[in-house]
VOPAKE-898564 format. One record per residue: residue in one letter; chain; x, y, z of N, C-alpha, C in turn. Coordinates in steps of 0.1 Angstrom, whole numbers, plus 5000, padded with zeros to 4 digits. Last residue first. Layout:
<sites>
res,chain,nu,nv,nw,cau,cav,caw,cu,cv,cw
A,A,X,Y,Z,X,Y,Z,X,Y,Z
...
</sites>
This chain:
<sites>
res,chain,nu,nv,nw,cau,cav,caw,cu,cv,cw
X,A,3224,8011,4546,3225,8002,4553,3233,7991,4565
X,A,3237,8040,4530,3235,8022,4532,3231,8019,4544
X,A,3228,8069,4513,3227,8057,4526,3225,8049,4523
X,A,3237,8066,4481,3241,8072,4491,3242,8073,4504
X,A,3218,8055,4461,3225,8048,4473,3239,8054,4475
X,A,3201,8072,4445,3211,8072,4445,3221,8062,4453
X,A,3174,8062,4468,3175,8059,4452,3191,8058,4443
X,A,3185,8074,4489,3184,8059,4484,3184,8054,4473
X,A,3182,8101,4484,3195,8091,4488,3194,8077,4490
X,A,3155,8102,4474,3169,8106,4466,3175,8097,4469
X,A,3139,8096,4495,3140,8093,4482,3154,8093,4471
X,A,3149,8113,4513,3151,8103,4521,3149,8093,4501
X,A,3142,8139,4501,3148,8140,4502,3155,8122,4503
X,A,3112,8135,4497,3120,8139,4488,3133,8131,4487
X,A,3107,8137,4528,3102,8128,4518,3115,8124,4505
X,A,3114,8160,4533,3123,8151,4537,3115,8136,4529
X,A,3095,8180,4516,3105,8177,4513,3113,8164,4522
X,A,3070,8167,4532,3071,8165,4520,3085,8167,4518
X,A,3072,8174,4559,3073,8161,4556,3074,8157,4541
X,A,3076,8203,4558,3088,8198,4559,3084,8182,4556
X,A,3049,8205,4556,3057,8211,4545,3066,8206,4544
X,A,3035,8195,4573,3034,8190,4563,3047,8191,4553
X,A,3043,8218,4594,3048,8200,4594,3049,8194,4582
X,A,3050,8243,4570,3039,8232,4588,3049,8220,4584
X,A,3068,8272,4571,3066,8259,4565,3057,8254,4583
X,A,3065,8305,4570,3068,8296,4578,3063,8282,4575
X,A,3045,8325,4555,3060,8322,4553,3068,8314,4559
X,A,3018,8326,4564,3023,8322,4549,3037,8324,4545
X,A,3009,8327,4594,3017,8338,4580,3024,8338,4572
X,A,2999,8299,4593,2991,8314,4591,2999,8326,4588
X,A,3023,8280,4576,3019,8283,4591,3006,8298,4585
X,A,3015,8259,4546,3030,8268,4553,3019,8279,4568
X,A,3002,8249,4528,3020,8242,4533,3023,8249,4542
X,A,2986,8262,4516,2977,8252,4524,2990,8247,4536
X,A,2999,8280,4495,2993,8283,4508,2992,8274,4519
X,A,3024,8271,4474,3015,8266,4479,3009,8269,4494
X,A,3053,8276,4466,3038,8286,4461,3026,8276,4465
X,A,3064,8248,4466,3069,8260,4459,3054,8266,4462
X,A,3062,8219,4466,3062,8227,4481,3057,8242,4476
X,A,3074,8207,4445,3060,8201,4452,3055,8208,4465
X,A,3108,8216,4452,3094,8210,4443,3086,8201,4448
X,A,3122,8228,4463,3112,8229,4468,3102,8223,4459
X,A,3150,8224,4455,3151,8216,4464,3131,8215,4470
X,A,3154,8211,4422,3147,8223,4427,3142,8217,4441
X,A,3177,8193,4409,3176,8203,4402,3166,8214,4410
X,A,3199,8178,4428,3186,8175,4428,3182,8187,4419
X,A,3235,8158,4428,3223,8169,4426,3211,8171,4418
X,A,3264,8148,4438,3250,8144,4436,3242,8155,4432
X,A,3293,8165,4422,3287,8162,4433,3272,8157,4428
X,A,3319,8177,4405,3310,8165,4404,3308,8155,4420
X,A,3319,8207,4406,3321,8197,4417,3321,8182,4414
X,A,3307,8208,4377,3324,8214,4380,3328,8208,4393
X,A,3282,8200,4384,3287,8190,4374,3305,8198,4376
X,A,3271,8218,4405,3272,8204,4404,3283,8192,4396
X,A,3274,8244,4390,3285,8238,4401,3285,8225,4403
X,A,3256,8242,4371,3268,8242,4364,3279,8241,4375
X,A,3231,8235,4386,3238,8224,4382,3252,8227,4377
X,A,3232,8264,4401,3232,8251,4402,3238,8240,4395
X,A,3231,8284,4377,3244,8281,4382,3243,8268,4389
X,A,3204,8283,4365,3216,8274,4356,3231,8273,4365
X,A,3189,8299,4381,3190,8289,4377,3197,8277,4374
X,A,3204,8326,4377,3203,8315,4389,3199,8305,4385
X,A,3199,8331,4350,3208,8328,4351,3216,8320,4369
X,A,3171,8328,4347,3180,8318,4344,3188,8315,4347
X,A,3170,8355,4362,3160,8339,4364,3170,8328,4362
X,A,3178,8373,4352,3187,8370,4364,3177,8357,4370
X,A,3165,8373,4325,3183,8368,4326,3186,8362,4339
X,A,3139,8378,4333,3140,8368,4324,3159,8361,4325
X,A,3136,8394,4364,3139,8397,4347,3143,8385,4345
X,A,3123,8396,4387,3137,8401,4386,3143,8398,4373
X,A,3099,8382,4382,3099,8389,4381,3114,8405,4383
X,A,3103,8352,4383,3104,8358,4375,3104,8376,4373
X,A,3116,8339,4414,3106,8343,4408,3111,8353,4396
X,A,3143,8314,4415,3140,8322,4417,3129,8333,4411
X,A,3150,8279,4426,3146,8291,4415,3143,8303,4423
X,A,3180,8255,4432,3170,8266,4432,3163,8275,4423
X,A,3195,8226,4439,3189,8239,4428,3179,8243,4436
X,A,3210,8209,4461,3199,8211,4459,3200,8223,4447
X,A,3238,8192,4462,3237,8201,4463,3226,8194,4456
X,A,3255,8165,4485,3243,8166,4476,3241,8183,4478
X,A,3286,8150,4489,3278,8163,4493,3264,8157,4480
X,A,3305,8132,4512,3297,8128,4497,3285,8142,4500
X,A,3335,8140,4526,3322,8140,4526,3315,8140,4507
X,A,3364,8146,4529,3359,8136,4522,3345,8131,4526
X,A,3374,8169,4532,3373,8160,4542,3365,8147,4539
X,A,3369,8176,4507,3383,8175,4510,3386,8169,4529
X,A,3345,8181,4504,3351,8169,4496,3370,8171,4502
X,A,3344,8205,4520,3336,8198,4525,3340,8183,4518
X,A,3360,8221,4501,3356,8222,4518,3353,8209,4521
X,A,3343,8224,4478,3356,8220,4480,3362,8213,4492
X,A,3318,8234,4488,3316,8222,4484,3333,8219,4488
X,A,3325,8258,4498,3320,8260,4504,3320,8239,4501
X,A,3337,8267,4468,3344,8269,4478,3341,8256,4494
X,A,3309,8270,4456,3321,8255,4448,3333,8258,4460
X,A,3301,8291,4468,3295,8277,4470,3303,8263,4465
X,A,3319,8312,4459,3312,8308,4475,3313,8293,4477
X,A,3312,8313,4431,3322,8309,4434,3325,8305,4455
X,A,3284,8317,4429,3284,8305,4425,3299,8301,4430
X,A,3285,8343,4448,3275,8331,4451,3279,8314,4446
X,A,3300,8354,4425,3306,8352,4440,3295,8347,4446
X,A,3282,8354,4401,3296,8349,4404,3296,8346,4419
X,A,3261,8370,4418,3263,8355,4415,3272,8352,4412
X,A,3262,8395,4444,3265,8391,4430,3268,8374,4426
X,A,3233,8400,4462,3244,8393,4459,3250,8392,4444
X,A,3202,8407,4472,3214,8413,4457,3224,8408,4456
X,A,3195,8395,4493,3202,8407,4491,3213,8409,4481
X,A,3183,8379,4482,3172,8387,4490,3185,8402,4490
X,A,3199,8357,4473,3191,8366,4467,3182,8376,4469
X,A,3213,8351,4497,3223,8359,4487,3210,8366,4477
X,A,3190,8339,4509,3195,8357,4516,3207,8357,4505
X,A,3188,8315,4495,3181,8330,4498,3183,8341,4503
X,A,3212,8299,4497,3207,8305,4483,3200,8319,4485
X,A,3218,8263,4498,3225,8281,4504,3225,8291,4491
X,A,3218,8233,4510,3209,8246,4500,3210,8257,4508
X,A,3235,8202,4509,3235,8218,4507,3227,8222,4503
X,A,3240,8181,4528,3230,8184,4522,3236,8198,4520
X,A,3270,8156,4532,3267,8168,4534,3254,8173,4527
X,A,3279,8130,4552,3271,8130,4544,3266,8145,4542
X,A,3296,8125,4575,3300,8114,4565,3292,8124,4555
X,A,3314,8146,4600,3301,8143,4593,3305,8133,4580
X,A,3334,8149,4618,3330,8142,4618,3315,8138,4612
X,A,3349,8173,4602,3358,8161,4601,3346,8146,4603
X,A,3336,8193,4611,3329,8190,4592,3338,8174,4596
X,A,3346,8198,4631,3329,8193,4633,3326,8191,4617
X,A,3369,8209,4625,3369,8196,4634,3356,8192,4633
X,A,3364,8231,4610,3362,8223,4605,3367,8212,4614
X,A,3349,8253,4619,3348,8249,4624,3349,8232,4617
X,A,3357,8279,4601,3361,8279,4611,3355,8265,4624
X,A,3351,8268,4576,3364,8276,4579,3370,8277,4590
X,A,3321,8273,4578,3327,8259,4576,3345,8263,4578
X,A,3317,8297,4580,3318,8291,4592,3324,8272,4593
X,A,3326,8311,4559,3336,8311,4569,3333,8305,4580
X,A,3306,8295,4541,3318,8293,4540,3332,8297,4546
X,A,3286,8311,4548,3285,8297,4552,3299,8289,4550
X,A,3289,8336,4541,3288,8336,4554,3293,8318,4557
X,A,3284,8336,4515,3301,8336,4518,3299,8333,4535
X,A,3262,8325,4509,3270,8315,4506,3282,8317,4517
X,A,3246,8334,4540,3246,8341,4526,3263,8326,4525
X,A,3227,8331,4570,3239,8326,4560,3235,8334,4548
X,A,3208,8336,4591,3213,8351,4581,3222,8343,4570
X,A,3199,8310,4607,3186,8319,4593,3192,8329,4588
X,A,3218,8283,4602,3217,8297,4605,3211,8305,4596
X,A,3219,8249,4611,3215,8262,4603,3217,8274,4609
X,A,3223,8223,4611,3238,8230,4613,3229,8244,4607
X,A,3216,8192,4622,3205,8207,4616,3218,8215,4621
X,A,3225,8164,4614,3230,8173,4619,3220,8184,4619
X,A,3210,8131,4622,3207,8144,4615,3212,8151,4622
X,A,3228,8092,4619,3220,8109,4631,3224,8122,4619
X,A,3214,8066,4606,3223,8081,4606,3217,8092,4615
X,A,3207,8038,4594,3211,8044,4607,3212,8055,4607
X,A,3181,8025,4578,3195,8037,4573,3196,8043,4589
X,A,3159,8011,4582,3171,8007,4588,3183,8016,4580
X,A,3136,8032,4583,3137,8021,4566,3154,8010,4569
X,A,3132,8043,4602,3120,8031,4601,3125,8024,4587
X,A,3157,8060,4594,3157,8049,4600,3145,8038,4602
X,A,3148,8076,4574,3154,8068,4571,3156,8056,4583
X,A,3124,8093,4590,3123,8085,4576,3134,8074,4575
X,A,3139,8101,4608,3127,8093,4610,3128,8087,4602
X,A,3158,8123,4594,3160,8114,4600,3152,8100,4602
X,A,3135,8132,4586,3141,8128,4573,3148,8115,4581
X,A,3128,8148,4607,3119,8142,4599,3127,8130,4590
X,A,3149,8164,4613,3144,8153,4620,3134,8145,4616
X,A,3149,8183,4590,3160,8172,4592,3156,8161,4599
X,A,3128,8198,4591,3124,8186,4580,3137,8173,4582
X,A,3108,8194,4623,3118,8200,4614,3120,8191,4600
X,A,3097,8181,4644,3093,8188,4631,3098,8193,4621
X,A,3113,8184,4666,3112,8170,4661,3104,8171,4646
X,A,3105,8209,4679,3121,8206,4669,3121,8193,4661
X,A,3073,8222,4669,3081,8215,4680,3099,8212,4668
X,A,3071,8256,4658,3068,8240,4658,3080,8236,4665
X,A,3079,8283,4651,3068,8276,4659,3063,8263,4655
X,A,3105,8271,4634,3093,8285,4640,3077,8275,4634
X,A,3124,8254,4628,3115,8248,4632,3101,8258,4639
X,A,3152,8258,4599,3143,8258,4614,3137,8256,4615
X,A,3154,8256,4571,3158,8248,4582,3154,8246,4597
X,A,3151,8280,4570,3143,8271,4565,3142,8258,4571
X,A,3174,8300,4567,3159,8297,4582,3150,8287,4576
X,A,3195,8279,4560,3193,8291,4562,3183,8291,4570
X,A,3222,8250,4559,3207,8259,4552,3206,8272,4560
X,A,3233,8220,4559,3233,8230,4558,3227,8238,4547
X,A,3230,8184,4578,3219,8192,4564,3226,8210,4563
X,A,3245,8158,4577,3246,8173,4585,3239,8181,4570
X,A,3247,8127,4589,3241,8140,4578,3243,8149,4586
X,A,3266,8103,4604,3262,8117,4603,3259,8123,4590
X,A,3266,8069,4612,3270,8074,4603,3261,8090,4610
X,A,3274,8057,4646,3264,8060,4639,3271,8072,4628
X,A,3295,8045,4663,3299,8043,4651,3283,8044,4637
X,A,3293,8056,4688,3298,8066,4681,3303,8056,4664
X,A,3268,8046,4695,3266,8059,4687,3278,8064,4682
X,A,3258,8020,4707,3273,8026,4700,3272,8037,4693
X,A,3234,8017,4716,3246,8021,4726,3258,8021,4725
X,A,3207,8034,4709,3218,8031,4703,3230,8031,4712
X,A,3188,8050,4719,3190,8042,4726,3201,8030,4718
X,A,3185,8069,4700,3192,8076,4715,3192,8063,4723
X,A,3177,8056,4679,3194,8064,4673,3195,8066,4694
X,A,3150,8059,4685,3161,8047,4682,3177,8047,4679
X,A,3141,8083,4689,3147,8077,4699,3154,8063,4698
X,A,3163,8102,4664,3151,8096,4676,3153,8088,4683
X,A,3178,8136,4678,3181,8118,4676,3164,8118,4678
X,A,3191,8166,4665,3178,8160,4672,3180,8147,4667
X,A,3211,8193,4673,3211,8175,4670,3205,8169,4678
X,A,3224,8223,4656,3217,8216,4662,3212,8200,4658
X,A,3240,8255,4654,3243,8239,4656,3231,8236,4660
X,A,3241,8278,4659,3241,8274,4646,3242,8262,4642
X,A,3221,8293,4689,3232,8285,4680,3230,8280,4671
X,A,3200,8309,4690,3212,8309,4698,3223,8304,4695
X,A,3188,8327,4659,3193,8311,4667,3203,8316,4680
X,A,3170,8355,4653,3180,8348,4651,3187,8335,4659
X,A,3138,8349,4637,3145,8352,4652,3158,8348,4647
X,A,3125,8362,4608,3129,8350,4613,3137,8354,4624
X,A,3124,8388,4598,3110,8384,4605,3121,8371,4617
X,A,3139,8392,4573,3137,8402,4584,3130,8397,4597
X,A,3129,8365,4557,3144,8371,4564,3148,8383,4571
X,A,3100,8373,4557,3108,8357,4561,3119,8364,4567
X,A,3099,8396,4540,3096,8396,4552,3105,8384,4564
X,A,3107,8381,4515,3115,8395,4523,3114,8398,4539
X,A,3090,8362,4514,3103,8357,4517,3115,8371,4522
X,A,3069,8379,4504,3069,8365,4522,3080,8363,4521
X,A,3077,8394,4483,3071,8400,4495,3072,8391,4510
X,A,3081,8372,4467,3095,8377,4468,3088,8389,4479
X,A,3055,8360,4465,3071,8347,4468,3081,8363,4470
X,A,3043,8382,4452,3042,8374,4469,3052,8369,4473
X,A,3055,8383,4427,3054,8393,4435,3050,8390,4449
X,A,3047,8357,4417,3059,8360,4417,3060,8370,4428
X,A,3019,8359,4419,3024,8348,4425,3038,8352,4428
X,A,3016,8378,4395,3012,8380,4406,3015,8370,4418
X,A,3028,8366,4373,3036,8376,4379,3031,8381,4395
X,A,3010,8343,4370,3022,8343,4375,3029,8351,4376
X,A,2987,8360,4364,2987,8352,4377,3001,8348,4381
</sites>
């Protein structure tokens, strides 16, 4: 059964990254409406979540998304912050680290960075070193404007062999702790391989899906107290 689970997760997520439209833009910033009727916004703190197509919103409204969700979340709890959605469904680490390269007046004004940059390095064979060296780039970046980053972990299905499991695995935290940055060990836990989560072609997250991780998410950073108040 779990090889057979494994062999889907790596069939819907091939498809996923062929499938997923590409964005007009790599930017995007959804307020609620308490944040839009804020008549000092410019002294509202910024997340800026960076990700891949996951991050998107196919076929669902934008306010569904899990950033604007999370958003939600924290402000009915009084954590001000407007959600960046900074995605692009083709990133690969190295991709995400020439765009942070090239647009770092807009990293100047983010306070709070989410990272999970993972799937299309794995979809397409990427060498990990240069994934794991990408991403401590891609972090460096982002602490040198003096953003508090949270990197997410990832897994990958077993069926690409016992080594190249772990050995994704284990890069996670071993950047975490060489950054010494915040971090969550598996950004899809409680989501992972679950039908009922995800649109009629089993590769597009529902609402639900994204309400559980911003769940998660809005958990963490409090718990951590990482948003104040």
């Amino acid at each position: 059964m779990l090889r057979f689970l494994s062999l889907c997760m790596v069939g819907i997520l091939l498809v996923w990254c062929s499938s997923t439209p590409k964005p007009d833009t790599t930017t995007q910033t959804w307020q609620t409406e308490q944040t839009q009727n804020n008549t000092d916004t410019t002294q509202t703190k910024k997340i800026v979540a960076l990700w891949d197509s996951l991050t998107a919103w196919y076929q669902l409204p934008p306010e569904e998304s899990y950033p604007s969700q999370l958003q939600a979340i924290l402000q009915r709890q009084w954590y001000i912050y407007d959600i960046i959605n900074w995605w692009n469904s083709w990133d690969t680490a190295s991709q995400l680290k020439d765009r942070l390269t090239r647009s770092l007046e807009q990293v100047q004004a983010w306070d709070i960075a989410l990272l999970v940059i993972w799937a299309n390095d794995w979809l397409q064979w990427r060498d990990l070193q240069q994934m794991e060296d990408n991403i401590v780039a891609i972090i460096n970046t982002l602490k040198q404007k003096e953003l508090t980053v949270v990197l997410w972990g990832m897994q990958v299905p077993t069926n690409m062999g016992s080594d190249y499991t772990r050995d994704f695995r284990d890069a996670f935290p071993r950047i975490a702790e060489q950054t010494d940055v915040f971090f969550f060990p598996f950004f899809l836990e409680w989501v992972a391989t679950i039908p009922e989560l995800n649109l009629g072609d089993w590769i597009h997250p529902k609402k639900e899906w994204y309400a559980i991780i911003a769940n998660n998410i809005a958990t963490f950073l409090i718990e951590n107290w990482i948003v104040t108040q």
